[in-house]
C-alpha positions as CSV (number, residue, x, y, z in Angstrom):
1,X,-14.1,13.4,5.7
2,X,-12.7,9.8,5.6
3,X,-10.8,9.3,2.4
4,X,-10.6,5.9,1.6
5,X,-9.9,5.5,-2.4
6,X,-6.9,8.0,-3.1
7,X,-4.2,9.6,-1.4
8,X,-4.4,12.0,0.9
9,X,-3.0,16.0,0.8
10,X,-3.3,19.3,2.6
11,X,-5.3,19.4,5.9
12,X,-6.5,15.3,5.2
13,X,-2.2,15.3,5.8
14,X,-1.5,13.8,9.2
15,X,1.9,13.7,11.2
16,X,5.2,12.3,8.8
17,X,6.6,16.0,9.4
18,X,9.9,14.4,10.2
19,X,10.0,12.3,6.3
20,X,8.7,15.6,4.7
21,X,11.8,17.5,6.7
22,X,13.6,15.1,4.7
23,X,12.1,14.8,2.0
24,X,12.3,19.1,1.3
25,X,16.0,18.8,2.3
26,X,16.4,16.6,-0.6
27,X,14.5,19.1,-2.8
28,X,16.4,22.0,-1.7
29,X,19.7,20.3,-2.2
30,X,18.8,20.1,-5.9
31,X,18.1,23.3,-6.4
32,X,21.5,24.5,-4.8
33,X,23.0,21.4,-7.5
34,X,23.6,18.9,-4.9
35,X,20.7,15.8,-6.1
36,X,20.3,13.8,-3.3
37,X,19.3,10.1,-3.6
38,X,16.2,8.6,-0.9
39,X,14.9,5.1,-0.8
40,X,11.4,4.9,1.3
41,X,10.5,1.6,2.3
42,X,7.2,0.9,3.7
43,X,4.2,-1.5,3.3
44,X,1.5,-1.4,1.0
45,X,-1.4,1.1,2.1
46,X,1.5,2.6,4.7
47,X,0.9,6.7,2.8
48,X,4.4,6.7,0.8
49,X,2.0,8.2,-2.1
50,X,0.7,10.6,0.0
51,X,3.5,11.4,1.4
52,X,5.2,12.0,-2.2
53,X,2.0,14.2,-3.2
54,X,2.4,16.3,0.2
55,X,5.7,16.8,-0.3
56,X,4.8,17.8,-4.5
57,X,2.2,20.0,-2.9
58,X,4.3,21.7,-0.2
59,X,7.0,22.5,-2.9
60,X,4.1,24.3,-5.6
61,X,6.1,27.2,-5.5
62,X,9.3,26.2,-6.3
63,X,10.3,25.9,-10.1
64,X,10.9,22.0,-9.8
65,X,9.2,19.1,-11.8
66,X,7.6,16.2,-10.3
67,X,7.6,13.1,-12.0
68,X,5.7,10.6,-10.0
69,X,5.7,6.4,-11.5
70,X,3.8,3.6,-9.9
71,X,5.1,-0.3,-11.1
72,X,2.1,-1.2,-10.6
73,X,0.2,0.8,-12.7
74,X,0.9,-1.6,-15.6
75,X,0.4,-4.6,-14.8
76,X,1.6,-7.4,-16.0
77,X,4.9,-5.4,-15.9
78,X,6.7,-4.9,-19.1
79,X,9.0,-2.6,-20.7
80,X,5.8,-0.4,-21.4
81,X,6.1,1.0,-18.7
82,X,9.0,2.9,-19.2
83,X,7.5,4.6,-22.6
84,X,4.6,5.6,-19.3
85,X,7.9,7.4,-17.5
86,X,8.8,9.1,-20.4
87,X,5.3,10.6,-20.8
88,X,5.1,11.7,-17.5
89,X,8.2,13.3,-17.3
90,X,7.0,15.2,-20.8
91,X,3.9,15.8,-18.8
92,X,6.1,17.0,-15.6
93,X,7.6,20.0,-17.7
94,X,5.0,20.6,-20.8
95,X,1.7,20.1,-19.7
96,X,1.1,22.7,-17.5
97,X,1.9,25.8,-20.2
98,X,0.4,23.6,-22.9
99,X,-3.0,23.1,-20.7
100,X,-3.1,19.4,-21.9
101,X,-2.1,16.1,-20.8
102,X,0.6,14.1,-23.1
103,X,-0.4,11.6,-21.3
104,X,-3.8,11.1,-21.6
105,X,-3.4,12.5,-25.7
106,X,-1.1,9.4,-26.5
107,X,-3.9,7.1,-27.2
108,X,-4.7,9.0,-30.3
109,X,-1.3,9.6,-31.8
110,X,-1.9,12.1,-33.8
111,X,-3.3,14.6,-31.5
112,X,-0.5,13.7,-28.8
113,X,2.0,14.6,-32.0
114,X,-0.6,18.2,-32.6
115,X,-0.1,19.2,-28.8
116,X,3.2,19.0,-28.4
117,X,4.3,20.1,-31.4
118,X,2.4,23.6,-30.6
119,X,3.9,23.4,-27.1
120,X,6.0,26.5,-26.8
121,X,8.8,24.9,-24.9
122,X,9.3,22.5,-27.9
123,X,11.8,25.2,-30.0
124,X,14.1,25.0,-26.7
125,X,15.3,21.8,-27.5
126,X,18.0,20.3,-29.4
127,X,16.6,18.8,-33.0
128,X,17.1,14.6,-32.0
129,X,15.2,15.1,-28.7
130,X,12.9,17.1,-30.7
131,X,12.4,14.2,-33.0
132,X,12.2,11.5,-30.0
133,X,9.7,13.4,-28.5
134,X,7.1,13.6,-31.5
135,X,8.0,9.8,-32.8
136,X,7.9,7.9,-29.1
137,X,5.3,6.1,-30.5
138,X,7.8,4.1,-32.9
139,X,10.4,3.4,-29.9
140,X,9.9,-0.4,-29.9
141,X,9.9,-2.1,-26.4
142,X,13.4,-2.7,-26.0
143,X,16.8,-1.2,-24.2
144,X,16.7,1.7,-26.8
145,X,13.3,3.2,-25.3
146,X,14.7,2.1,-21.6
147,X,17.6,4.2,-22.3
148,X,15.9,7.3,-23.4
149,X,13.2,7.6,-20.8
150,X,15.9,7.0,-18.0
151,X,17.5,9.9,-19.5
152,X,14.6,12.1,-20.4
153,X,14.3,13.4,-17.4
154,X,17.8,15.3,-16.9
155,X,17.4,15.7,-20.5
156,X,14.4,18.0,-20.2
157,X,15.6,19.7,-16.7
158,X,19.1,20.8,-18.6
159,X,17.4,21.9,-21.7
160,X,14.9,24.5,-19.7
161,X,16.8,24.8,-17.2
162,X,14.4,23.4,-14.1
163,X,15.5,20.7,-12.0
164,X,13.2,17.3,-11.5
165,X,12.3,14.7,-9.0
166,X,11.4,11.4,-9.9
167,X,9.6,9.6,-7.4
168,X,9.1,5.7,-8.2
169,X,6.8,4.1,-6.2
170,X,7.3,-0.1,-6.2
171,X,10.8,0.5,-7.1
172,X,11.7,-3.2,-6.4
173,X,9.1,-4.6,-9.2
174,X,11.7,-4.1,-11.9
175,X,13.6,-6.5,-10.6
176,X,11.4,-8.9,-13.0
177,X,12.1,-7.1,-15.9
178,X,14.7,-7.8,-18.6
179,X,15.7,-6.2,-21.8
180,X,16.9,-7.7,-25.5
181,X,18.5,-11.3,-25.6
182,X,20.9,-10.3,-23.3
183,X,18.8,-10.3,-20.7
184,X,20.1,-6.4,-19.5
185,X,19.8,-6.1,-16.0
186,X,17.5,-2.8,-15.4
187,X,18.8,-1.7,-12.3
188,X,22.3,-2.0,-13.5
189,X,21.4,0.5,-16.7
190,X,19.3,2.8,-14.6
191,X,22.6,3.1,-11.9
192,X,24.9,3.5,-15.2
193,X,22.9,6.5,-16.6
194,X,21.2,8.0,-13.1
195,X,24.8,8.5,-11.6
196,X,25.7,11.1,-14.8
197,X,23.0,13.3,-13.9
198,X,23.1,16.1,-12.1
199,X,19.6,18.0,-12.1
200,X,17.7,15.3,-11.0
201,X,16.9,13.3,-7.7
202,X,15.9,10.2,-7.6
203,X,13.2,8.9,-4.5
204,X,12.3,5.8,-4.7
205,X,10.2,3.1,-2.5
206,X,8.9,-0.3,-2.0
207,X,6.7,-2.0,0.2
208,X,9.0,-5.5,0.0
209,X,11.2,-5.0,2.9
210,X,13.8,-7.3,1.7
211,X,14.7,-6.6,-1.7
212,X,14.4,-2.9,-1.0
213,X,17.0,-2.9,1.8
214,X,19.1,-5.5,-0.8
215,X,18.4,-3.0,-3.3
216,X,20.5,-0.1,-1.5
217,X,22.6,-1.8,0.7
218,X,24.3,-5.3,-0.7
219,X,27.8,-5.0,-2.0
220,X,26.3,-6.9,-5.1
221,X,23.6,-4.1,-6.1
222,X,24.2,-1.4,-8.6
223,X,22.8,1.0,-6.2
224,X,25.1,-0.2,-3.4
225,X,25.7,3.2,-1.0
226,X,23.5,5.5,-3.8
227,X,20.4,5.9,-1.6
228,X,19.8,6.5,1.8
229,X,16.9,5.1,3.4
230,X,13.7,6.6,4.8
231,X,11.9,3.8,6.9
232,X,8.1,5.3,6.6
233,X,5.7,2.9,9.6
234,X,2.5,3.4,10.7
235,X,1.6,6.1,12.7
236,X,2.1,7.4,16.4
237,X,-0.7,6.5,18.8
238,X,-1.4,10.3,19.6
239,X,-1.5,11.0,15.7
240,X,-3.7,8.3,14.8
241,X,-6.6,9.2,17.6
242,X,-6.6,12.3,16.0
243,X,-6.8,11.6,12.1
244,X,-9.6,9.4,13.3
245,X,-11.5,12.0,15.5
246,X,-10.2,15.1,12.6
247,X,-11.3,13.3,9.7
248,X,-14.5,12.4,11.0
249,X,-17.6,14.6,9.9
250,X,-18.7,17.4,12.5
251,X,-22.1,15.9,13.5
252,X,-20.5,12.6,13.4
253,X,-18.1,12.8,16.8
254,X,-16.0,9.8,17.2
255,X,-15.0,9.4,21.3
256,X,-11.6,9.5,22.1
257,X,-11.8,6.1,24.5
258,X,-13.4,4.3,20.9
259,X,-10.5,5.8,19.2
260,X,-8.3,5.2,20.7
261,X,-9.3,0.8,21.4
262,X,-9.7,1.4,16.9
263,X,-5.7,2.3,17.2
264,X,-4.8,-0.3,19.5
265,X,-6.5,-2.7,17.1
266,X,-5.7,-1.4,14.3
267,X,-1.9,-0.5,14.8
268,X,-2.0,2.9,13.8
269,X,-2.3,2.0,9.7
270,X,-3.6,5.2,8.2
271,X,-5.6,3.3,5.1
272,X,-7.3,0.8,8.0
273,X,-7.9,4.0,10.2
274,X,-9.5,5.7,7.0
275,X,-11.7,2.7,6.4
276,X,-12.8,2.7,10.4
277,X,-13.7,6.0,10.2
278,X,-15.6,5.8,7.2
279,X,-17.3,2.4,8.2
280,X,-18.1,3.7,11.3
281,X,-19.5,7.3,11.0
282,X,-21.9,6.0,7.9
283,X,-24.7,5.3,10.8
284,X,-25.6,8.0,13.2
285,X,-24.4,8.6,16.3
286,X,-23.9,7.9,19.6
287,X,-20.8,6.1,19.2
288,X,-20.4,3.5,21.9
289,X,-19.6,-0.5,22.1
290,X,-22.5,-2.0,19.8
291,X,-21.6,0.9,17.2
292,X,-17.8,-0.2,17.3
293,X,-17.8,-3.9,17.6
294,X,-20.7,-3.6,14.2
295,X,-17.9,-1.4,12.3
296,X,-15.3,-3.9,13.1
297,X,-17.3,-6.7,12.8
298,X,-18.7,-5.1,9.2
299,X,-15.4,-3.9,8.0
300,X,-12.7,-6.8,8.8
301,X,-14.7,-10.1,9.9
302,X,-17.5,-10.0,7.0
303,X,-16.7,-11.7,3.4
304,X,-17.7,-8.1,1.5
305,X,-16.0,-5.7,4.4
306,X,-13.8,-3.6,2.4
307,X,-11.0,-4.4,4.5
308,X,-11.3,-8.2,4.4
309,X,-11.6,-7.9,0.4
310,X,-8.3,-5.9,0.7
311,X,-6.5,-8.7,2.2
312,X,-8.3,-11.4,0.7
313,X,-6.9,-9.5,-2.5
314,X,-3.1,-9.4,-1.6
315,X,-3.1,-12.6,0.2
316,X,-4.4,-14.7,-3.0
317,X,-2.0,-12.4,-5.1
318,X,0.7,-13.3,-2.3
319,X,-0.4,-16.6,-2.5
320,X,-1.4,-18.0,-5.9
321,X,-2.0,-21.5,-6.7
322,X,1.2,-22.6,-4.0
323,X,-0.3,-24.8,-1.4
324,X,3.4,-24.5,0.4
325,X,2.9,-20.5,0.2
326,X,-1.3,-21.0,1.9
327,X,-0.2,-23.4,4.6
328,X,2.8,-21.5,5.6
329,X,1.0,-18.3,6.1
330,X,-1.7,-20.1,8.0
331,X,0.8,-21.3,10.6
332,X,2.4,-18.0,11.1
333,X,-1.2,-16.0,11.9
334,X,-1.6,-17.8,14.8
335,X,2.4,-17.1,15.8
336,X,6.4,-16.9,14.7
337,X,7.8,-20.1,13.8
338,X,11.5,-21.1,13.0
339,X,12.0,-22.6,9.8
340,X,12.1,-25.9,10.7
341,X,8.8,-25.7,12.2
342,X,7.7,-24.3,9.4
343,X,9.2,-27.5,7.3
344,X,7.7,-29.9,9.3
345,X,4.5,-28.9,9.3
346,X,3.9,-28.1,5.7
347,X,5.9,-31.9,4.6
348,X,8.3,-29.9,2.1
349,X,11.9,-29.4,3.1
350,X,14.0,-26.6,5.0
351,X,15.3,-25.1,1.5
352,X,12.0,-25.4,-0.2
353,X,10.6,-23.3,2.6
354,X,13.1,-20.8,2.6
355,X,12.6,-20.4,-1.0
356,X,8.6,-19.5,-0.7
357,X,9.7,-17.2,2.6
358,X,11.3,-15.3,-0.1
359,X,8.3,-15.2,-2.4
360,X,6.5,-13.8,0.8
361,X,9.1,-10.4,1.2
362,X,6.9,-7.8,2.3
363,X,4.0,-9.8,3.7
364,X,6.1,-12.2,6.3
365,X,9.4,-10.5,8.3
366,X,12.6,-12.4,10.3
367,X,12.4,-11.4,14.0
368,X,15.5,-10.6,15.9
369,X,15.1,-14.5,17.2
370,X,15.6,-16.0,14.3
371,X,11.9,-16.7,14.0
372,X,9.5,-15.8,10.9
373,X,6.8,-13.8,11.2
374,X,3.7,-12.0,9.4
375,X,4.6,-8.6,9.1
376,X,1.1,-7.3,9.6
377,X,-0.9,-7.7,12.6
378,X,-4.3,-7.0,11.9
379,X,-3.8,-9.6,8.4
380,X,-2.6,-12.0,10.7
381,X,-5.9,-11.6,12.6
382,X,-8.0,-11.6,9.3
383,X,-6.2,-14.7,8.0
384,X,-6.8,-16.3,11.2
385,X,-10.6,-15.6,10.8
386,X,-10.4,-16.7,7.7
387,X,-9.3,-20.1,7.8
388,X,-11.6,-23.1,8.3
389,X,-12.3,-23.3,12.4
390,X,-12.2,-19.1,12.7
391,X,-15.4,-18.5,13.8
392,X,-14.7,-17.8,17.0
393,X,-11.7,-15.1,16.2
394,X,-14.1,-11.9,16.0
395,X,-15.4,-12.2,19.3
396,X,-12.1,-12.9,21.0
397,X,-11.2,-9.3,19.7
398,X,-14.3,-7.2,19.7
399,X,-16.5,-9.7,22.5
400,X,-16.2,-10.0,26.3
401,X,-16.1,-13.7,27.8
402,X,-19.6,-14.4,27.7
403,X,-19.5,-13.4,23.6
404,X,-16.7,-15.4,23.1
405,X,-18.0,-18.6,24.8
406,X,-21.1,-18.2,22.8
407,X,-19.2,-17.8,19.6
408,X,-17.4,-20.8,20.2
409,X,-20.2,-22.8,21.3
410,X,-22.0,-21.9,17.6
411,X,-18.7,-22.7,16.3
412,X,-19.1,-26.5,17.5
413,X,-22.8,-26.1,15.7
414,X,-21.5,-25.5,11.7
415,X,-21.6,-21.7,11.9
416,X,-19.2,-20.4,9.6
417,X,-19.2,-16.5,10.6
418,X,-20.1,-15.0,13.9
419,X,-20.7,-11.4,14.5
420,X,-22.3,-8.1,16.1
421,X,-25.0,-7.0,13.9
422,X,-25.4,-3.2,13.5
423,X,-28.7,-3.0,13.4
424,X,-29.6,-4.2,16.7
425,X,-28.1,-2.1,19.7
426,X,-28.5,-5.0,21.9
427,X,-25.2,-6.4,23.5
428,X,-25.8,-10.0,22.6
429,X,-27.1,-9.6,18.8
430,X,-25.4,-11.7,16.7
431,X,-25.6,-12.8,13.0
432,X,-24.4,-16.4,11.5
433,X,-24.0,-18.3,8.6
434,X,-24.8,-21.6,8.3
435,X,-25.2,-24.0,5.0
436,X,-25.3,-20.8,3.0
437,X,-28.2,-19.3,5.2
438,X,-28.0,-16.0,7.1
439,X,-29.7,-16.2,10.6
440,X,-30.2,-13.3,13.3
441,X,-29.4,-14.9,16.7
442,X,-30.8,-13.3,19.8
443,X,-28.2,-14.4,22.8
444,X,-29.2,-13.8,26.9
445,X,-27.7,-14.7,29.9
446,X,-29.6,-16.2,32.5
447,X,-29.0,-19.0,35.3
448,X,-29.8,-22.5,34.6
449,X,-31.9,-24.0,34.5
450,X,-33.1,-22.1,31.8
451,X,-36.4,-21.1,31.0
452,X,-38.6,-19.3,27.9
453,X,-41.6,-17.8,28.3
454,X,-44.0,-18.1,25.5
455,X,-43.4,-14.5,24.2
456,X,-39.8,-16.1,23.5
């Protein structure tokens, strides 16, 4: 089955045996006393979660804790965040003897404060960690609470003698974070007190390309030569025909021609892949041209396709209220551009531009020419679609020369959307929008002049 909301483990687990080579070497130098430091960078949606869980999974029967963080699962971002590290690193080592989450018990502080005071593992640990544990309530949001969950982790592993992994997923989001009047840099104070431990690993990974490779390799970062990197793309060709055609239910077939034109379009992006899959195999079989070109259509040129809400959702997050940051990305779906292109076309000037580039790490790349690019093909071709005069972009993908033409012709008539409809087999079955209203458009070829029967 297609999974399309959470991560994916076990036989759903396709390809990346080469990162989880590397990833268990790191785990094994651990245990022999060696941590090892890994940086993962990879876009958004790319499986680094998964990957992490796999790899969590795979090592179940080694006597290591697994303390997996998110930056993004607090949003805004604050310091709050870090009192969420320290409960899942109590979590990582307590919960599972306890048979409770700390976690989960820490909205009622009183029965968090119950639990783990009855946790057995408690007595094994020195009285002022004892007392941090059962008051973390109290820490206010501030360095001192910083400080002790960056430290909680080797803490714990030293006291009952099991090593950790701490796996932080968005690494690069702290970057906006500051503590006291100071203004403490984060990075700086997790370097300071990550680089005296020494039974824990550290893997962490980003999805802005930038400021994670600026993160672990500038002279100027704390974490300058501390991690090495683990570049996680999408997948092989060969691997993503067959998460398609494995995932896909056993009366529900996919062929491997339709599979593979789905990779092609889709680059070989495991979350997109999942959301083909599933998009496609919800109708019955057979599986030929209408029934691909309505899934595509359905789930990337449609205003409620779960894919174009995906990027409609990161592009206005990418975007905001920055008319610079909207017309700049519009310019680079149809192609690279240098950045004096880029300047002249959106009126503001070269270093203004190169300032909102930055604001786009992650969703717009530097070629090898010089030239600025989106990073991600198939959002390129959404945002194309998207933008006022993209009617005709579906069909130039997913049509043949005849669809196209007709596309473009109802393009010149105030349709704003053009596609195959699903529930029609018939080659020429399109659906548009116009002044708000749906209409079903029956398209055939014939000579001219042309003729309608009555019956038509």
């Amino acid at each position: 089955m297609f999974r399309t909301n959470q991560p994916v483990t076990a036989d759903a687990f396709f390809d990346r045996e080469a990162e989880l080579e590397r990833l268990t070497s790191a785990v094994q130098a651990l245990e022999a006393g060696t941590p090892q430091w890994l940086a993962l960078i990879g876009p958004r949606k790319i499986g680094k979660t998964s990957l992490l869980m796999e790899l969590q999974r795979r090592c179940g029967d080694r006597d290591v804790a697994f303390v997996v963080l998110d930056s993004y699962e607090d949003r805004p971002l604050s310091l709050a965040l870090f009192r969420r590290l320290a409960l899942r690193t109590i979590d990582a080592f307590l919960a599972r003897e306890a048979g409770v989450s700390f976690e989960s018990l820490f909205r009622v502080p009183g029965d968090y404060r119950a639990a783990l005071g009855g946790s057995p593992h408690l007595a094994r640990l020195d009285q002022t960690l004892r007392r941090d544990l059962l008051e973390l309530d109290q820490f206010a949001l501030d360095r001192s609470l910083v400080e002790f969950a960056l430290d909680l982790p080797q803490r714990l592993a030293s006291a009952l003698g099991r090593p950790c992994i701490v796996a932080w997923d968005e690494f690069q989001e702290l970057a906006d974070l500051a503590t006291g009047r100071t203004k403490t840099d984060v990075y700086a104070l997790a370097r300071a007190r990550w680089q005296r431990h020494d039974r824990v690993g550290y893997l962490i990974s980003g999805s802005r390309r930038s400021m994670m490779t600026e993160l672990v390799a500038s002279p100027a970062s704390p974490f300058f030569q501390h991690f090495a990197v683990l570049d996680i793309g999408p997948l092989p060709a060969e691997q993503s025909m067959e998460l398609l055609r494995g995932c896909a239910p056993e009366d529900r077939h996919i062929p491997e021609e339709l599979a593979q034109r789905a990779t092609t379009l889709l680059g070989g992006h495991p979350f997109y892949l999942q959301l083909f899959g599933d998009a496609l195999t919800r109708e019955a079989p057979p599986y030929g041209e209408p029934a691909y070109k309505g899934a595509v259509g359905e789930l990337l040129f449609s205003r409620t396709g779960r894919l174009s809400l995906y990027f409609r959702r990161e592009h206005d997050q990418a975007v905001g209220r920055a008319r610079t940051l909207e017309t700049t990305l519009r310019l680079l779906a149809h192609g690279p551009h240098t950045l004096s292109e880029l300047a002249r076309a959106s009126g503001a000037s070269a270093p203004s531009v190169s300032r909102y580039l930055d604001r786009l790490d992650g969703v717009v790349q530097r070629a090898d020419d010089g030239r600025y690019e989106i990073a991600d093909p198939v959002y390129a071709l959404w945002l194309r679609w998207a933008q006022p005069g993209g009617t005709a972009v579906p069909m130039s993908v997913i049509g043949d020369e005849a669809e196209l033409a007709v596309a473009r012709t109802l393009a010149t008539m105030g349709f704003e959307l053009v596609y195959q409809s699903r529930a029609s087999r018939g080659a020429f079955d399109l659906l548009g929008v116009r002044a708000g209203q749906q209409l079903g458009l029956q398209v055939k070829r014939s000579a001219l002049p042309l003729r309608f029967s009555k019956s038509e």
